[in-house]
Rosetta silent file (secondary structure, phi, psi, omega in degrees, C-alpha in Angstrom):
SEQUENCE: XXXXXXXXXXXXXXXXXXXXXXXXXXXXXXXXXXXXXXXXXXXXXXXXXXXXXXXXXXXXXXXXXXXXXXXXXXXXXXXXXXXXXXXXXXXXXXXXXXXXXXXXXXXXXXXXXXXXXXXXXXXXXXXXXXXXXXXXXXXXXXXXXXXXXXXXXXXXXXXXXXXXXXXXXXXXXXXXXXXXXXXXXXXXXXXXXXXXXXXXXXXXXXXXXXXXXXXXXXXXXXXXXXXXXXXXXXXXXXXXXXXXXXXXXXXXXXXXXXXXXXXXXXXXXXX
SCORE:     score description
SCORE:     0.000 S_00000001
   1 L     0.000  127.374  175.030    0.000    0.000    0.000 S_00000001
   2 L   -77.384  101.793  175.949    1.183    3.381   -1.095 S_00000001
   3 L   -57.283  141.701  172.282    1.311    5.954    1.867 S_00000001
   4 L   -54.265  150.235 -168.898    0.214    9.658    1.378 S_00000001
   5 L  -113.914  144.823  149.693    3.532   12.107    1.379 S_00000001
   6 L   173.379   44.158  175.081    2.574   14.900    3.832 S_00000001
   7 E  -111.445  115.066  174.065    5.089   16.001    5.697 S_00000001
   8 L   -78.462 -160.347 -174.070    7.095   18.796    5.224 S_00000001
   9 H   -51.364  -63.226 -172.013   10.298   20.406    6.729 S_00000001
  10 H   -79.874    4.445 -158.227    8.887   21.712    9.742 S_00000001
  11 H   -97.949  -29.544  157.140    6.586   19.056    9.743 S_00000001
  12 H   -53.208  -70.972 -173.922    9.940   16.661   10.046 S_00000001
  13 H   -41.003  -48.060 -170.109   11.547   19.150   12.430 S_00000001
  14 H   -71.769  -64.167  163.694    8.428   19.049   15.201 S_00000001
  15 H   -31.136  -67.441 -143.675    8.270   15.064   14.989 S_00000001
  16 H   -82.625  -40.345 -177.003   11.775   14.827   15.714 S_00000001
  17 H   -67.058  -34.862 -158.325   11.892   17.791   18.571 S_00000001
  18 H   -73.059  -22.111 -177.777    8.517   16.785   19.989 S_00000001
  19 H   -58.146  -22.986 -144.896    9.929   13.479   20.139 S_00000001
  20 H  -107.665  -28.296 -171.758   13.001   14.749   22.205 S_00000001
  21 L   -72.516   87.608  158.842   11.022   17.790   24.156 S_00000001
  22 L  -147.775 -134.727 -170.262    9.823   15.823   27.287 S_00000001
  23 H   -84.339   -0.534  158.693   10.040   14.701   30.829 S_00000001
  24 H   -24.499  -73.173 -160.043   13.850   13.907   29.494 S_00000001
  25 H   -85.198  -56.564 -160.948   14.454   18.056   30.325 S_00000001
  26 H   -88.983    1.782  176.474   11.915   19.123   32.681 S_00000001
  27 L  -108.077  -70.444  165.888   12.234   15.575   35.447 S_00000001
  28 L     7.350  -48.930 -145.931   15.649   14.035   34.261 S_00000001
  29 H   -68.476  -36.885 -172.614   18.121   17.328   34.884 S_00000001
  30 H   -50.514  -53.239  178.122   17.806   16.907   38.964 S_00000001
  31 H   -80.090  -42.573 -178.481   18.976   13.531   38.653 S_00000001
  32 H   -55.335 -106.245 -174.659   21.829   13.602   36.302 S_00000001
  33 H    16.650  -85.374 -152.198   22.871   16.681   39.127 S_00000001
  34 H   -73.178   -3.320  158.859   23.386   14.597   41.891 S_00000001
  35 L   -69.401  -48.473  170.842   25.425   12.350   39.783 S_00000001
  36 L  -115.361   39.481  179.597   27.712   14.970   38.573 S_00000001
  37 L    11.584 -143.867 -119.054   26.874   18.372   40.009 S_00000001
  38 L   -71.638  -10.132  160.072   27.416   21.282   38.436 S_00000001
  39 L   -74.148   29.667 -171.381   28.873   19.779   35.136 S_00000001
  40 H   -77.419  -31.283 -179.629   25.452   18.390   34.287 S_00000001
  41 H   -64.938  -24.654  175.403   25.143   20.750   31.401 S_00000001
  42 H   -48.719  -62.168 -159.608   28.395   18.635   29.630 S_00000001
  43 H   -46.778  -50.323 -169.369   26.516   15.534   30.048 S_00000001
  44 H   -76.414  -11.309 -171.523   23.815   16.898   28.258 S_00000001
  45 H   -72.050  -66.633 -170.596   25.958   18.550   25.660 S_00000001
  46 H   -86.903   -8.220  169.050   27.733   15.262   24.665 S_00000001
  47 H   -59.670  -22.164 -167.640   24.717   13.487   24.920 S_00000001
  48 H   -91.374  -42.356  160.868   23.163   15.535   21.932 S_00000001
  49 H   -61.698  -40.506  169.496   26.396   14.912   20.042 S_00000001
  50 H  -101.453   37.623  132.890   26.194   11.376   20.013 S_00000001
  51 H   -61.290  -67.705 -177.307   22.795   11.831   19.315 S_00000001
  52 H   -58.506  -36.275  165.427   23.795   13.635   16.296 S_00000001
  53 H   -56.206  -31.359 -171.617   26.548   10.311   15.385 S_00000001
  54 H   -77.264  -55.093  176.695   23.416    8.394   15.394 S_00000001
  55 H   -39.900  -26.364 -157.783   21.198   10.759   13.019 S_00000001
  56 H  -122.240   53.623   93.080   23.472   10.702    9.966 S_00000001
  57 H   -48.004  -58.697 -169.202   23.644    6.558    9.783 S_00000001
  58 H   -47.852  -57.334 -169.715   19.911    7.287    9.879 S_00000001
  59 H   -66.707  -30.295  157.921   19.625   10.017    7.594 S_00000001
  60 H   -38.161  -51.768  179.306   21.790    8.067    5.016 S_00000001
  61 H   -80.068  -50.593 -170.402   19.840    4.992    4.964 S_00000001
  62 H   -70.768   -5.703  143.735   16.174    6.631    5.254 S_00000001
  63 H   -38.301  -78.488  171.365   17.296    8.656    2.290 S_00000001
  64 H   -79.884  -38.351 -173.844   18.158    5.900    0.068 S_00000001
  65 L  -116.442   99.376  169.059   15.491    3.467    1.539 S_00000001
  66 L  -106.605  105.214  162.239   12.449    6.142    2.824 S_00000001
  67 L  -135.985  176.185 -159.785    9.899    3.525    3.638 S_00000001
  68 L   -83.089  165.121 -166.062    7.948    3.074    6.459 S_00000001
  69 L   104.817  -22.715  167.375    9.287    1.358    9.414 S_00000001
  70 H    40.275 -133.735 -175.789   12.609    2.795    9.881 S_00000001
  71 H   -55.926  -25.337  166.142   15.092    1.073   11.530 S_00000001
  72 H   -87.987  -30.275  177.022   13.138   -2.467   11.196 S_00000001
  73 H   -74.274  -33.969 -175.279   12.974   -2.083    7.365 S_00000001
  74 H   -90.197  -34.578  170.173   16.611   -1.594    6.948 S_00000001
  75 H   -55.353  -42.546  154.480   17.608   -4.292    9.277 S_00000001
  76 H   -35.211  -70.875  173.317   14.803   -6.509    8.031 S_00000001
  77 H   -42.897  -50.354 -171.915   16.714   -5.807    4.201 S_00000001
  78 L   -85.456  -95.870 -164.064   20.269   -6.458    5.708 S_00000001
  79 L  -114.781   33.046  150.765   20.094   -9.463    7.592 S_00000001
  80 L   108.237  167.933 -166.699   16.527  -10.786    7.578 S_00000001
  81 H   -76.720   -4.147 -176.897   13.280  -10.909    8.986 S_00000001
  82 H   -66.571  -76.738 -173.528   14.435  -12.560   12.305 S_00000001
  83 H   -72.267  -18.770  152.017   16.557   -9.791   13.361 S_00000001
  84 H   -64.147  -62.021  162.426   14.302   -7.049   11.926 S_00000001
  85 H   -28.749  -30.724  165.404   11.363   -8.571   14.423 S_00000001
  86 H   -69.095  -47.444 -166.676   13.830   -8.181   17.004 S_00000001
  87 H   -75.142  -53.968  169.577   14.780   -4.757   16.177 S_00000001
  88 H   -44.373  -14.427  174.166   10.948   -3.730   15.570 S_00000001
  89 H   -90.718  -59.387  179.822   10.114   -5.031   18.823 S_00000001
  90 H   -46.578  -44.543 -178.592   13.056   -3.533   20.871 S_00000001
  91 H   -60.607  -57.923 -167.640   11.968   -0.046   19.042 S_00000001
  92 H   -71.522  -39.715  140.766    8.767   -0.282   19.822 S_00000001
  93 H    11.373 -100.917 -170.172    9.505   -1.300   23.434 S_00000001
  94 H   -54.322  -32.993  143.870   11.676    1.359   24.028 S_00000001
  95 H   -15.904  -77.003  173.418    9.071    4.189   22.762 S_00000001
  96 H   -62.762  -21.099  164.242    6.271    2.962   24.932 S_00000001
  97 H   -52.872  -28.328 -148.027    8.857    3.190   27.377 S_00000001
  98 H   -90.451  -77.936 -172.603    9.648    7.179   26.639 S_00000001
  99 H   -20.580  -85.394 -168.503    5.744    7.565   25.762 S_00000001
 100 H   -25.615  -79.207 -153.404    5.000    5.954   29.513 S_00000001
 101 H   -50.698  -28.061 -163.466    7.707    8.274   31.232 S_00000001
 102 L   -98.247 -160.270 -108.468    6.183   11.930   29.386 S_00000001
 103 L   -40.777   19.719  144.926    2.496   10.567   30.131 S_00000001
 104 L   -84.166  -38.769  146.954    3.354   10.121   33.574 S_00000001
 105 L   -10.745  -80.381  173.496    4.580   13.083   33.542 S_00000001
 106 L   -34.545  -72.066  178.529    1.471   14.446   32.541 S_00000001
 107 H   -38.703  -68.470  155.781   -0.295   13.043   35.098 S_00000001
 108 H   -60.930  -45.071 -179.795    1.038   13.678   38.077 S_00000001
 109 H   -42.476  -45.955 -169.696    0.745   17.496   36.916 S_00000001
 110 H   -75.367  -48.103 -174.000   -2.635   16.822   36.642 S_00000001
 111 H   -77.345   -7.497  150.337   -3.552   15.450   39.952 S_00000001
 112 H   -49.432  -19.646 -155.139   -1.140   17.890   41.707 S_00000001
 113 H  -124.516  -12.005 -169.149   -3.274   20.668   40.563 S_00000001
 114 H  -122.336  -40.426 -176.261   -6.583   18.869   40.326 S_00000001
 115 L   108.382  -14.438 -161.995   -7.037   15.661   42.220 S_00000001
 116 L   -66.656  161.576  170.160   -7.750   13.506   39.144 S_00000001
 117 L   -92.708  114.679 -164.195   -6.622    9.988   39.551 S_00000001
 118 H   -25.224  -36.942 -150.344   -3.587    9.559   37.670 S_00000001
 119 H   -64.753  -30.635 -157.598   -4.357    6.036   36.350 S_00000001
 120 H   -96.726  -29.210  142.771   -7.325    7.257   34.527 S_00000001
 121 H   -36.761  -60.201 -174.251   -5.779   10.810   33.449 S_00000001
 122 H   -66.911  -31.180  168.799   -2.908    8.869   32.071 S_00000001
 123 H   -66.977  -65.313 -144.548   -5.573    6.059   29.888 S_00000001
 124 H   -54.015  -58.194  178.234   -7.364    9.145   28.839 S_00000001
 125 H   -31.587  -62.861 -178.160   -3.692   10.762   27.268 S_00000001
 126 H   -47.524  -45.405 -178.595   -3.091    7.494   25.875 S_00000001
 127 H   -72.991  -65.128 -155.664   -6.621    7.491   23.859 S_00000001
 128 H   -62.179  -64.109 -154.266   -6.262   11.267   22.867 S_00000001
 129 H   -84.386  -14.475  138.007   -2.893   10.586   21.546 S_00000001
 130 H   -66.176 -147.459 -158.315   -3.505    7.130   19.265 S_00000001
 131 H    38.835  -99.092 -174.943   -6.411    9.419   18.382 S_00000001
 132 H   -29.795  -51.784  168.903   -4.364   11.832   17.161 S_00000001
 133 H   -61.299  -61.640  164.700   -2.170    9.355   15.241 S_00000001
 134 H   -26.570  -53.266 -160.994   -5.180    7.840   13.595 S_00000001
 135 H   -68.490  -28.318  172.668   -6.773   10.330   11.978 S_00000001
 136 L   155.520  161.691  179.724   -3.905   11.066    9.658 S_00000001
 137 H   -49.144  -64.555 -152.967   -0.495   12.248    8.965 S_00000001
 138 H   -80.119  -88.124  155.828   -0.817   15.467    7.654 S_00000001
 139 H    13.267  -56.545  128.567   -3.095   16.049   11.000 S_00000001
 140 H   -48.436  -35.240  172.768   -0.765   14.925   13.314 S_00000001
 141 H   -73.358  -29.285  167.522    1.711   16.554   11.922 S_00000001
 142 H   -71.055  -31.002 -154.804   -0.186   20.258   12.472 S_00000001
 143 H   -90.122  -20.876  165.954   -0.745   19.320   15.969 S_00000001
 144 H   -50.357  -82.066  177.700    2.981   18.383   16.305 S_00000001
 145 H   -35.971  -65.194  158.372    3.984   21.432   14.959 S_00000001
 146 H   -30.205  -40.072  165.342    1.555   23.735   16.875 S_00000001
 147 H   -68.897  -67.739  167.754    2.762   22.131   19.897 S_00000001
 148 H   -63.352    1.844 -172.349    6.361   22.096   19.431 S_00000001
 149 H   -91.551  -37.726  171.181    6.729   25.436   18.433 S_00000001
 150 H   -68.009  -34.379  174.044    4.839   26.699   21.731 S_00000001
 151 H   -83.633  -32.272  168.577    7.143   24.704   23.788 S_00000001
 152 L   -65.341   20.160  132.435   10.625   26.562   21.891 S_00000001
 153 L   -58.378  -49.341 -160.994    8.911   29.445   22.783 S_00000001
 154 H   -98.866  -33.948  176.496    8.444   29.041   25.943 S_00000001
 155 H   -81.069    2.268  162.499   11.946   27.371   26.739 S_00000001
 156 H   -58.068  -86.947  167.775   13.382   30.227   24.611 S_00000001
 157 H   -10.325  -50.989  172.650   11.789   33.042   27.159 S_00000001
 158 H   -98.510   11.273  132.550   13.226   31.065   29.767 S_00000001
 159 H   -72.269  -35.072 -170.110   16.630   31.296   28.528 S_00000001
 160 H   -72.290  -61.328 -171.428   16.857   34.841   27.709 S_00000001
 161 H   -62.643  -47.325  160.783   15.411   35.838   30.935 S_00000001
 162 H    31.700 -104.747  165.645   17.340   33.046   32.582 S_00000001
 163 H   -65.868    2.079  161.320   20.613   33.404   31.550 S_00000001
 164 H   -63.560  -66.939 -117.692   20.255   37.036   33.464 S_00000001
 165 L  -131.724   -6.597  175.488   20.171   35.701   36.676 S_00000001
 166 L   -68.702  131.270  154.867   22.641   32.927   36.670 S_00000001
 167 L   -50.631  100.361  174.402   25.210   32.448   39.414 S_00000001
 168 H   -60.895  -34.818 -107.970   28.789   31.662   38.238 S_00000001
 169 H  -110.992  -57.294 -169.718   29.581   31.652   41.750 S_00000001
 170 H   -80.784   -3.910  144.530   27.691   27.872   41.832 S_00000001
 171 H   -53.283   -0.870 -174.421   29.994   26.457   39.040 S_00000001
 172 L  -121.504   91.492   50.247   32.809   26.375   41.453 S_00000001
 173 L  -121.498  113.783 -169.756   34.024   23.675   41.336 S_00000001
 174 L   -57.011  -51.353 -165.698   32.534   22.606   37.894 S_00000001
 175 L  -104.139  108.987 -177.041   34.403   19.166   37.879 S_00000001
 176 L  -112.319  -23.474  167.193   33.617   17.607   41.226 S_00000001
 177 L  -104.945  169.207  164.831   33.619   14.376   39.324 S_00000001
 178 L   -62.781 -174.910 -164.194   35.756   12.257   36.669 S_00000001
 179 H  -101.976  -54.293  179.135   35.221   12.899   32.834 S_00000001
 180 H   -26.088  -87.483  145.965   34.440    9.244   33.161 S_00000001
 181 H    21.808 -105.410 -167.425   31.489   10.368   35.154 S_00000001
 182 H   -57.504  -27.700  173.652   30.049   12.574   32.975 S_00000001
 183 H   -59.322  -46.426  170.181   30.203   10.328   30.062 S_00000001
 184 H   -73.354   -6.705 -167.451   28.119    7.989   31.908 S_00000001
 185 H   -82.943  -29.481  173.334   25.858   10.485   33.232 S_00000001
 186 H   -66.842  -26.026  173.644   25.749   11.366   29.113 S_00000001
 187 H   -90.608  -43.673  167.177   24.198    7.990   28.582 S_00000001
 188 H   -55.287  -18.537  125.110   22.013    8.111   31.279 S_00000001
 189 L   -60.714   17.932  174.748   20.167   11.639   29.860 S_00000001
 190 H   -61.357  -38.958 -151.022   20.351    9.720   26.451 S_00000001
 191 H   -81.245   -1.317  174.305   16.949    8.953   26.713 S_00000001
 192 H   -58.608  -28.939 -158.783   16.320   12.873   26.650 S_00000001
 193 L  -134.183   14.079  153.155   17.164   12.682   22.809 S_00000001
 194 L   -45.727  -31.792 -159.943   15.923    9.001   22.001 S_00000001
 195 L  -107.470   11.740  178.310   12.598    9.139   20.162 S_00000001
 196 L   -80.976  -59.631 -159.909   14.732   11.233   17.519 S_00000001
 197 H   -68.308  -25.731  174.240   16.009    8.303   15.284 S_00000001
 198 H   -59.386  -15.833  173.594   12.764    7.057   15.202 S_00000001
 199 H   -44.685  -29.320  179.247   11.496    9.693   13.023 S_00000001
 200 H   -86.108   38.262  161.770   12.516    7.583    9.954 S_00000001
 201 H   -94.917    2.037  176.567    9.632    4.835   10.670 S_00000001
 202 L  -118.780    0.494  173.657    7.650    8.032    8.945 S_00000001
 203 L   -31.244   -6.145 -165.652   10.635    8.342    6.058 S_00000001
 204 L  -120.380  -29.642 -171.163    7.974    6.975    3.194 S_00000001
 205 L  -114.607   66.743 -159.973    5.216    9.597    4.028 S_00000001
 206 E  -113.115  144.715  168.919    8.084   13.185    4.518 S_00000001
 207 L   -83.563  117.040 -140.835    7.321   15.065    0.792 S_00000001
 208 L   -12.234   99.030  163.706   11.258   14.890   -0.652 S_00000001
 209 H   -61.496  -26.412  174.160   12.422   13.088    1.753 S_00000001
 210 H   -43.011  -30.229 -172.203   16.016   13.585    0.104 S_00000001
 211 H  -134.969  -38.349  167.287   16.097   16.479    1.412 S_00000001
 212 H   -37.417  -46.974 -157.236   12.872   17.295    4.342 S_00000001
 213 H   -83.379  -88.229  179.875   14.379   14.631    6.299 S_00000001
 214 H   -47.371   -8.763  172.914   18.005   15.682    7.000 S_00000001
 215 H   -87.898  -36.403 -172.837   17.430   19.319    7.143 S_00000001
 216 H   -73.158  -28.580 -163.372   14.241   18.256    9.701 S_00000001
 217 H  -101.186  -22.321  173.103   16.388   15.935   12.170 S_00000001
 218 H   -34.223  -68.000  179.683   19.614   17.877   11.488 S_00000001
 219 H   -51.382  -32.422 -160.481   17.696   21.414   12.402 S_00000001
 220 H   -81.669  -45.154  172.710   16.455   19.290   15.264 S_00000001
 221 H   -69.827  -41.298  166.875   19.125   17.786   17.174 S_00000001
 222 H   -25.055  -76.779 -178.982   21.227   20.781   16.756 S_00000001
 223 H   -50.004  -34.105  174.098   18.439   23.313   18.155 S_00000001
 224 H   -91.640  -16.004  166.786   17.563   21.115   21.121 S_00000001
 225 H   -69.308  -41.442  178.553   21.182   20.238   22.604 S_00000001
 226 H   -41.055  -66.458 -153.685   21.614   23.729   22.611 S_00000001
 227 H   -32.812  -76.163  172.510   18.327   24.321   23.722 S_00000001
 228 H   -18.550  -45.609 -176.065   19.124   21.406   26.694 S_00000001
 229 H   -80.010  -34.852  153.262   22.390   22.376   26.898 S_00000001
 230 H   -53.931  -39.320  175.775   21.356   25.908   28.037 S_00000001
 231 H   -54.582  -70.557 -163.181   18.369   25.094   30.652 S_00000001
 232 H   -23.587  -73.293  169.774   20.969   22.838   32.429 S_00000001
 233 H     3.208  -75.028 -173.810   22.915   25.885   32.661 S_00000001
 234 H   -76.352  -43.844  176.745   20.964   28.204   33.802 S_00000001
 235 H   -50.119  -32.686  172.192   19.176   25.394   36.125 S_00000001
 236 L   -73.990  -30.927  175.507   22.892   24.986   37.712 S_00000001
 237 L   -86.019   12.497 -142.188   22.998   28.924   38.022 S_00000001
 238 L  -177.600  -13.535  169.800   19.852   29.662   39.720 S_00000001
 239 L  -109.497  171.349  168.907   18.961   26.823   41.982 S_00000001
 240 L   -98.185  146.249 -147.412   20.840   25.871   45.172 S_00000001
 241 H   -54.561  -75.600  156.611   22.578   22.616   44.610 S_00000001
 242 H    -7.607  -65.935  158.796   20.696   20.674   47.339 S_00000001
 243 H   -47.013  -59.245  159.293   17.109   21.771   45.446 S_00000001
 244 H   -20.242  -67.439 -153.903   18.775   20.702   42.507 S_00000001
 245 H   -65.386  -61.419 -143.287   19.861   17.146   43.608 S_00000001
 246 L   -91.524   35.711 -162.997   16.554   16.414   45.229 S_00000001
 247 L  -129.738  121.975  165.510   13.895   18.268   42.687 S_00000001
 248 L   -97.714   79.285 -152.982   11.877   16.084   39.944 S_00000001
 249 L   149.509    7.339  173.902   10.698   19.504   38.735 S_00000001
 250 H   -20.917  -40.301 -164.889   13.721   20.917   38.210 S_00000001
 251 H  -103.579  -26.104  175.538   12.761   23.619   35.465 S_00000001
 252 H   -58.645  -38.578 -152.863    9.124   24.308   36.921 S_00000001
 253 H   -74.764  -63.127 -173.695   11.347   25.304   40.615 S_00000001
 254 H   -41.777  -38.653 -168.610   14.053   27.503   38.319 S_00000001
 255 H   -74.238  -45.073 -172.473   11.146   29.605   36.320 S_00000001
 256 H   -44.519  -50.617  174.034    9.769   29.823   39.525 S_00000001
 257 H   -73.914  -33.173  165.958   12.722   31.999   41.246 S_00000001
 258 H   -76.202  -19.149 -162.968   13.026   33.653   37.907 S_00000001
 259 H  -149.859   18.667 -161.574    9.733   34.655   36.623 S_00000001
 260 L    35.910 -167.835 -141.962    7.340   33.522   39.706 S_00000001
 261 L   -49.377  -79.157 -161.882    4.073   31.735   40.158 S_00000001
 262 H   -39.739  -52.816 -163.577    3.248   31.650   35.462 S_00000001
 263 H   -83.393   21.706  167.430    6.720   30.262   35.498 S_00000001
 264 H  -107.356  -39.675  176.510    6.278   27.392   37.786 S_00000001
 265 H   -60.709  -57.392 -166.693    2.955   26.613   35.969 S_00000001
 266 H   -42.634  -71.749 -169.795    4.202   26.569   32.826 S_00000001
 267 H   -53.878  -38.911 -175.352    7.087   23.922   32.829 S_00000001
 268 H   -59.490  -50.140  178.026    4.794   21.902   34.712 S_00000001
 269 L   -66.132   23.938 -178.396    2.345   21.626   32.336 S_00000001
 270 L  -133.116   -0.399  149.676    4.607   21.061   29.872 S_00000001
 271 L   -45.428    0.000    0.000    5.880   18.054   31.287 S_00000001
């Protein structure tokens, strides 16, 4: 069956950030902290680069082969349907794993502020967002966009004001740990920038893909390790380390001291 093409650039670009924009940034940064204090922004830094080692294997193959399926199709081609069923499983796996942690997220926001009971908040998510997929590409792909573009909005605003207010004074001593360290602490925020390679399982319906699809994941991992690479930053300048270590809310607590009460709301809800 021949799939519909109807995804553009930006429509590439939002898949792959929306994939990446989640509880990754706003739960994640506290713990990678108390592994490595105040050099947590590295972690995330080289994490985004070999993020970026991964994309252009991807973008190469999903290029030459864009069918649906990604990473199962080409493995499938190269050494057979055994080990593509493996890989198509493990993918999918790991996904509902990501999916789970951001609609968990989600959740908890909501019954902090509401009361609802997570379990059924969190089914409800689940439904809206199959929903969403169902109805169509080109659909999903506006809602994608529309979304991600409202959250680089909003974590722009809280860099520029931000970066104002950071302490240098709490970088010292930046390396409290080994470089070993932070490399593993770089795999352990990996999963911040995971759902990215998956974008080529939509490689069959991107409108020339030759060229939407590396300028979309290209534009994407680039803009969000900055992006990533910058909270941490500022999250390291602006909280006191102790808050830091112990805070799953890391970016909601930072807006908070920077921009009050709307900036504690925001980030939450944007878990």
């Amino acid at each position: 069956m021949k799939l519909n093409k109807g995804i553009s650039f930006l429509g590439v670009f939002s898949i792959a950030s929306g994939a990446m924009i989640s509880s990754g940034i706003f739960i994640l940064p506290g713990l990678a902290f108390s592994k490595v204090g105040a050099a947590v922004f590295i972690s995330y830094f080289i994490a985004g680069l070999l993020g970026l080692i991964g994309i252009l294997s991807i973008i190469e193959l999903s290029t030459a082969m864009p069918k649906a399926g990604g990473d199962y199709f080409f493995i499938n081609k190269a050494l057979g349907p055994m080990f593509g069923t493996i890989s198509g499983f493990l993918g999918w796996f790991a996904l509902s794993l990501k999916s789970a942690f951001a609609i968990f997220g989600i959740s908890e926001i909501i019954f902090i502020y509401t009361g609802f009971n997570p379990l059924i908040s969190g089914f409800i998510l689940c439904l809206f967002f199959i929903y969403i997929n169902l109805i169509g590409v080109k659909e999903s792909s506006i809602f994608q966009i529309i979304m991600v573009l409202g959250l680089l909005s909003l974590m722009t605003i809280y860099i520029v004001i931000g970066i104002q207010k950071v302490d240098l004074e709490k970088f010292t001593p930046l390396l409290t740990v080994s470089f070993n360290e932070i490399i593993v602490t770089s795999g352990f925020v990996f999963i911040s920038f995971g759902g990215l390679l998956k974008v080529a399982n939509i490689s069959e319906e991107v409108l020339n893909p030759k060229r939407n699809i590396p300028l979309g994941m290209l534009f994407s991992i680039i803009i969000i390790t900055i992006l990533y690479t910058l909270i941490t930053f500022i999250l390291t300048g602006t909280l006191d380390p102790l808050v830091f270590k112990e805070s799953l809310t890391p970016v909601a607590d930072s807006a908070k001291l920077i921009m009050g009460n709307p900036g504690y709301i925001i980030p939450k809800l944007s878990d």
